[in-house]
C-alpha positions as CSV (number, residue, x, y, z in Angstrom):
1,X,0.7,-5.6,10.0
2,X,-2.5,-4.7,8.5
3,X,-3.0,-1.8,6.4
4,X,-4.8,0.9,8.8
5,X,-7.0,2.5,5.8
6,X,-8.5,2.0,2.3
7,X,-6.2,4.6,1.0
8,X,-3.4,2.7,2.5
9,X,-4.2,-0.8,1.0
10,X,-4.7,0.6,-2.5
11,X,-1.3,1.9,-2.5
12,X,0.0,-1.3,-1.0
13,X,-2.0,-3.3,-3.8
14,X,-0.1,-0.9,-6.4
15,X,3.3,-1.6,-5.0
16,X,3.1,-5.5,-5.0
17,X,2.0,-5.3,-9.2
18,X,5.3,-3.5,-9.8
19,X,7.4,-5.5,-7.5
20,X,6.0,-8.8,-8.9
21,X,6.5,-6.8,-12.4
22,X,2.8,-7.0,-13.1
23,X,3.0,-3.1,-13.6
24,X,5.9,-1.1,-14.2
25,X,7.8,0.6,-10.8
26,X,7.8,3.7,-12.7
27,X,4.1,4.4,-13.4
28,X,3.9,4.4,-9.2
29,X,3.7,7.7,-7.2
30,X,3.5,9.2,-3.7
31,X,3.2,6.7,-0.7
32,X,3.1,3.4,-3.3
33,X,6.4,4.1,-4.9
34,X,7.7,4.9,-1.4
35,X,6.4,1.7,-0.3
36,X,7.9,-0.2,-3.1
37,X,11.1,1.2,-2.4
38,X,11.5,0.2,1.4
39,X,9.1,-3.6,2.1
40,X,9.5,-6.5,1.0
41,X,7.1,-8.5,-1.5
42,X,5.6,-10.1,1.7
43,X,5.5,-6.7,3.5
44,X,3.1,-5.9,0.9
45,X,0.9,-9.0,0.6
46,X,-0.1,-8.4,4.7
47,X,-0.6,-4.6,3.5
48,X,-2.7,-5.6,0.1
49,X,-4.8,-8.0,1.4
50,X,-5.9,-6.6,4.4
51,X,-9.9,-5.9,4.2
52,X,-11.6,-3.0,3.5
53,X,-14.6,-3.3,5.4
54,X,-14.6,-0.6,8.1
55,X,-11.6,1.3,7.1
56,X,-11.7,4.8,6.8
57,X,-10.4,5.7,3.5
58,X,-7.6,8.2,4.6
59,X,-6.3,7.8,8.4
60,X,-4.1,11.5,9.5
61,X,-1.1,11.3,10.6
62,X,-1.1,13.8,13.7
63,X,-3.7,13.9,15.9
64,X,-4.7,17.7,16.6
């Protein structure tokens, strides 16, 4: 599944360093360490290297 804002792919991008021990898990906050924590190595490969181009950088939750 592709990552559905910039926002989102950064954090993926974060998560994969620390899981492939790049970075350490404990330097990671908010939705990165979150996503660290629950997918896999792969998980975050589709997330990370999803492009940018056309993304809004943050992507709400609920719609109003």
């Amino acid at each position: 599944m592709p990552a559905k804002s910039a926002a989102q792919q950064k954090a993926a991008g974060a998560a994969l360093a620390a899981k492939r021990g790049e970075t350490s898990p404990g330097q990671l906050k908010g939705a990165s360490h979150e996503m660290y924590e629950s997918m896999s190595e792969k998980q975050l490969e589709e997330f990370a290297s999803t492009k940018r181009k056309g993304k809004p950088e943050h992507v709400s939750g609920t719609k109003h």
